[in-house]
N, C-alpha and C positions, 0 to 999 in steps of 0.2 A: 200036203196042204199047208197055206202060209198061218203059221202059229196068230198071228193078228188076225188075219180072218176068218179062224176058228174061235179064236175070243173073243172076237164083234158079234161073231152070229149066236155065239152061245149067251151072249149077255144082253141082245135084246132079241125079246118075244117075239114082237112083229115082221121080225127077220127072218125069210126063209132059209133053209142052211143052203150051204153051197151046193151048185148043182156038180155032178157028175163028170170028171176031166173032160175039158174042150177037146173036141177030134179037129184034126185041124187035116183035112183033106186038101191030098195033092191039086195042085192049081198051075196050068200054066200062065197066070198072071204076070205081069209083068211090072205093073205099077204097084204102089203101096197103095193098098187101101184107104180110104176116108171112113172113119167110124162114126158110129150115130147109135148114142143109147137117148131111146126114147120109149115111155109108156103108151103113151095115148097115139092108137094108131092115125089118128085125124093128122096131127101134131108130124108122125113121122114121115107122113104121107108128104106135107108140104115141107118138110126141111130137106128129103131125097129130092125133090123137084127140084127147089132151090140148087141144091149143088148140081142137080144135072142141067137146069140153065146156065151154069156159069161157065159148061161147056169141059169141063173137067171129063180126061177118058177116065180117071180113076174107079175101079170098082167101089161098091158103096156096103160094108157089112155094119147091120143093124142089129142092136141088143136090147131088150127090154130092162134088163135095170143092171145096176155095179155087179153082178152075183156073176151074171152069163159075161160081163167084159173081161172083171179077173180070171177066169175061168180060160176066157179066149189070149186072155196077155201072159196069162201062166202058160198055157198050151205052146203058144208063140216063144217063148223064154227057154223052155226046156225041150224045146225041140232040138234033134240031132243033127241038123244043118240046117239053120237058122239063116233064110237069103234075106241081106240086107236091104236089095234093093225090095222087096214085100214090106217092109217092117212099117208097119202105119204110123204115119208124120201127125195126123192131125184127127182132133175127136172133136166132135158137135155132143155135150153131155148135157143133159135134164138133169135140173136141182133136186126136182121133188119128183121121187116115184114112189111106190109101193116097194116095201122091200128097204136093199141096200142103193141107197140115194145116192147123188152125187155128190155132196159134200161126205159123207165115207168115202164111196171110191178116190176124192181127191187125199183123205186122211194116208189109205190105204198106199196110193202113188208114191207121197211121200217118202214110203219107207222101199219104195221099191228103186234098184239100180237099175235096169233094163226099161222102165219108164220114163227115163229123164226127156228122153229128144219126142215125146211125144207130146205136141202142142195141144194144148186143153181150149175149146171156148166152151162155156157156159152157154144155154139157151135156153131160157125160162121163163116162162110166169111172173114172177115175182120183181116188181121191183125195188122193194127194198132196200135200203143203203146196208143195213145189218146183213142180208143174206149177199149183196157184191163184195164186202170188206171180208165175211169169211169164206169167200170161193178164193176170190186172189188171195188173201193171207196161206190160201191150202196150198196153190200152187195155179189155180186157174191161170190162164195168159189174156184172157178176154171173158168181158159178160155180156151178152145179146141179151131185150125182152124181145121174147116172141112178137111179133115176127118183124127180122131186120130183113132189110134191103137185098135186092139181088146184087145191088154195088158196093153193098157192106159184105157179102156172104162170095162174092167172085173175089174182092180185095184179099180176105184169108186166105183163101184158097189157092190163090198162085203166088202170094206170099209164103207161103208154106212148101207149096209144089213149082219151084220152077219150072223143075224140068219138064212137067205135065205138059201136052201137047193141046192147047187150048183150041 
């Protein structure tokens, strides 16, 4: 387990500890996934819509907070043959969850080398200038307030996925 997020969980309360190593089941996929950490299932419900109107064949793996992501980016990392062409381009992240939130997990990226080419939007509640200035100062690449457009949310998507067969 990553030394940093064994000391984030151990130093706040409300943090559950880290779950149990991601299994990362064989797949014959072919495209990289589209990730989506989201609490509120209302919420998840319409951001998997959203990317599947955009017409994206990408599969869609969803996580309820930063705990089950790291878990799945650690899994994917220390995997013994790690297929590039899998490796997820692009994340749709919730600011605020229960748990370890999205600005951790952005802390957490930071420190990570196997995270870099994964493109970060924010999707959130919140709009605040304070809460957009500390996502992109973490590493965020974009901030959405719930709910953007399907012409805001197809523009990332094949920006991200060319190769994707729209």
């Amino acid at each position: 387990m990553n030394a940093f997020v064994q000391s984030y969980s151990s130093s706040c309360a409300s943090a559950p500890g880290i779950l149990p190593p991601y299994s990362l089941a064989p797949s014959g996929e072919t495209l990289p996934p589209i990730l989506v950490v989201e609490d509120d299932p209302d919420d998840l419900f319409f951001i998997q819509r959203l990317i599947k109107k955009t017409g994206a064949q990408n599969p869609v793996k969803t996580f309820h907070d930063g705990t089950e992501l790291v878990n799945y980016l650690s899994a994917l990392a220390q995997s013994s043959a790690p297929s590039k062409h899998r490796a997820p381009l692009l994340l749709f992240l919730d600011l605020s969850m229960a748990g370890l939130d999205g600005l951790w997990f952005l802390t957490w990226a930071r420190e990570q080398r196997n995270v870099g080419t994964l493109t970060t939007v924010i999707i959130t509640n919140s709009s605040e200038p304070e809460d957009m200035a500390r996502a992109l100062e973490l590493g965020a690449h974009r901030y959405l307030v719930k709910y953007p457009s399907l012409q805001t949310f197809t523009t990332i998507v094949k920006s991200v996925h060319p190769q994707t067969v729209f």
